[in-house]
Structure formats: C-alpha cells, structure tokens
N, C-alpha and C positions, 0 to 999 in steps of 0.2 A: 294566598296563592291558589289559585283555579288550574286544573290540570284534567283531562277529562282520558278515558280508558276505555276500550270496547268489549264487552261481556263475549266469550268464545261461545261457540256452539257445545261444549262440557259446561259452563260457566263457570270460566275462568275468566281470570285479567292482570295485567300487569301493572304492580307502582311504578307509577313515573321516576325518571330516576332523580326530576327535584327534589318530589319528594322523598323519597331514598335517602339520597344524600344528606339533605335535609333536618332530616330526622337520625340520621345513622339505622337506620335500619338496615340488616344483614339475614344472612341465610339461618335462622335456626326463632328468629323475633317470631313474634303473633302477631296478629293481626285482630283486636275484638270489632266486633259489630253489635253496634248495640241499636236496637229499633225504639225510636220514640216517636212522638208525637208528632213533630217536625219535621220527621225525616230520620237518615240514618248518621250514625255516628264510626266511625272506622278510626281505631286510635291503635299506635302501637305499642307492644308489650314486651318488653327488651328479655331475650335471655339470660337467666342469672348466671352469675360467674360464681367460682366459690370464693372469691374477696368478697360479690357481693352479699353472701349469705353468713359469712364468721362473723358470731356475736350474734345470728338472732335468738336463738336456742339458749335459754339461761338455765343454768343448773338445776335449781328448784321450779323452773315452768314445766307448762304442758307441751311435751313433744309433740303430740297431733295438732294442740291449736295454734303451735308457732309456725308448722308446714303449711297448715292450710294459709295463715296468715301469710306466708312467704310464696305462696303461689297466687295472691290477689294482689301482689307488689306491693306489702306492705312491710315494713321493718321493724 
C-alpha cells in the first residue's frame, strides 16, 4: 500500500488514515524510524495495556531486565 504525506514547515506529517486503520494505530502508539541502508523504515509500536504486560515479571527474575525487555515489545 503506497500512501505518500507532505513534511510541514516544523517537520511534521500525518498517517494516512489507510494506514491508520490499517494497522490500528491510535493516539498514545510510537512511531520508530529506523534508518538503513535502503532507506528508511517507519513501523509501529502499540501502547501497552496492563493485560498486555501481566505475566512478564516472574518472581525470581530481574525486574530491570523484564522492563527494559517490555519496553522493546518483547514478552
């Protein structure tokens, strides 16, 4: 799906709202940019809910490295 957007004079822009839709994408998501080789990459990064986070945290793990791992949307 090609959708194309015009950079503002702040450098801003809008998702199209296929894409939007699309994706679910809503007010509070990310947005990463990642720059490679090719070009750039724009993917979205859903806000976690607290459904989605019970259960990452196990009793005898590491609380710092289960946050960080749950803030790189991993589970």
């Amino acid at each position: 799906m090609l959708s194309e957007t015009v950079i503002s004079k702040g450098y801003q822009t809008v998702v199209p709202a296929k894409i939007r839709k699309a994706h679910k994408i809503i007010p509070g998501d990310v947005l990463e940019w990642i720059d490679t080789e090719k070009g750039i990459i724009v993917q979205p990064r859903k806000k976690r809910t607290l459904k989605d986070i019970i259960g990452l945290v196990k009793a005898d793990g590491d609380a710092v490295e289960s946050k960080k791992q749950a803030q790189k949307g991993h589970k």
